[in-house]
N, C-alpha and C positions, 0 to 999 in steps of 0.2 A: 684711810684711802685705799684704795684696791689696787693690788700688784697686775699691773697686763702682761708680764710674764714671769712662768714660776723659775725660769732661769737667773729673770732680772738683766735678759739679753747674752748673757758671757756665759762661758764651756768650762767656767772655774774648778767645780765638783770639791766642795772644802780642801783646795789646796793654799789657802788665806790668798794675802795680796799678787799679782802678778806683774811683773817686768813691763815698763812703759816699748813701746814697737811707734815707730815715724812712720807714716802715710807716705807713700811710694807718689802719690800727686798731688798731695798738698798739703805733706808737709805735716799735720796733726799729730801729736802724740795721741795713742789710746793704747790702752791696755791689749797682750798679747793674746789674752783670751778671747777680746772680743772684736778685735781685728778679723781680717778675711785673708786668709794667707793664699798665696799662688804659687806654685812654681813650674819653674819651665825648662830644658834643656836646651844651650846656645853652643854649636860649634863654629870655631872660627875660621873651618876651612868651605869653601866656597862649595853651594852640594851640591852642582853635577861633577866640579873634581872627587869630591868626597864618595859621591856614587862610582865614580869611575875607582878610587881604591880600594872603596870594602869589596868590589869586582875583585880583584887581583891578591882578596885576601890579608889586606890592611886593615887595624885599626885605628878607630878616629874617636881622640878624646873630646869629650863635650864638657862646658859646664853648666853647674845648676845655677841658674839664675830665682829666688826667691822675693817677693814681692809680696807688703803690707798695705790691706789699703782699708780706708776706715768703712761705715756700714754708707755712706753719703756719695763716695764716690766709686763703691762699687757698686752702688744703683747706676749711675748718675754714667758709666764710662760700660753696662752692658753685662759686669763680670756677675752679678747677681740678680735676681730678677724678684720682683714682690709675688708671692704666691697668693692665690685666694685664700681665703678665711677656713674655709672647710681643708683646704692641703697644708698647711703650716706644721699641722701635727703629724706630718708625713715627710719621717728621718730619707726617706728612701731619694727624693724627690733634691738633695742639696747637693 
């Protein structure tokens, strides 16, 4: 049967099996290879106060908030998008 991709989808690169990652919307386990990881910086002070301190030479801790989401619902919620046939092979583009 023919492989449609020489990855077999996952970022593995013979490092054998990899650690199961939960779906941030629904929940799925899948593999962390082949998850779509995100992350993003959340501070919890309000930002025009926040803008008003780094003014006065404050700093303002953030955290990193990190999110796994399977290849279905990062179509499906925007965070990834289907490429044409001819750009797929085109690392620059992700």
């Amino acid at each position: 049967m023919a492989k449609k991709r020489k990855s077999g989808g996952r970022h593995q690169g013979g490092h054998g099996a990899s650690h199961n990652v939960q779906c941030s919307r629904c929940g799925r386990l899948v593999p962390a290879d082949k998850a779509k990881k995100f992350t993003k910086r959340v501070s919890s002070v309000d930002p025009q106060l926040a803008r008003e301190l780094r003014q006065q030479g404050s700093y303002i801790e953030t955290r990193r908030l990190t999110s796994y989401y399977c290849i279905s619902c990062a179509i499906h919620s925007g965070k990834l998008q289907i490429r044409q046939h001819v750009d797929r092979k085109d690392e620059s583009k992700r």
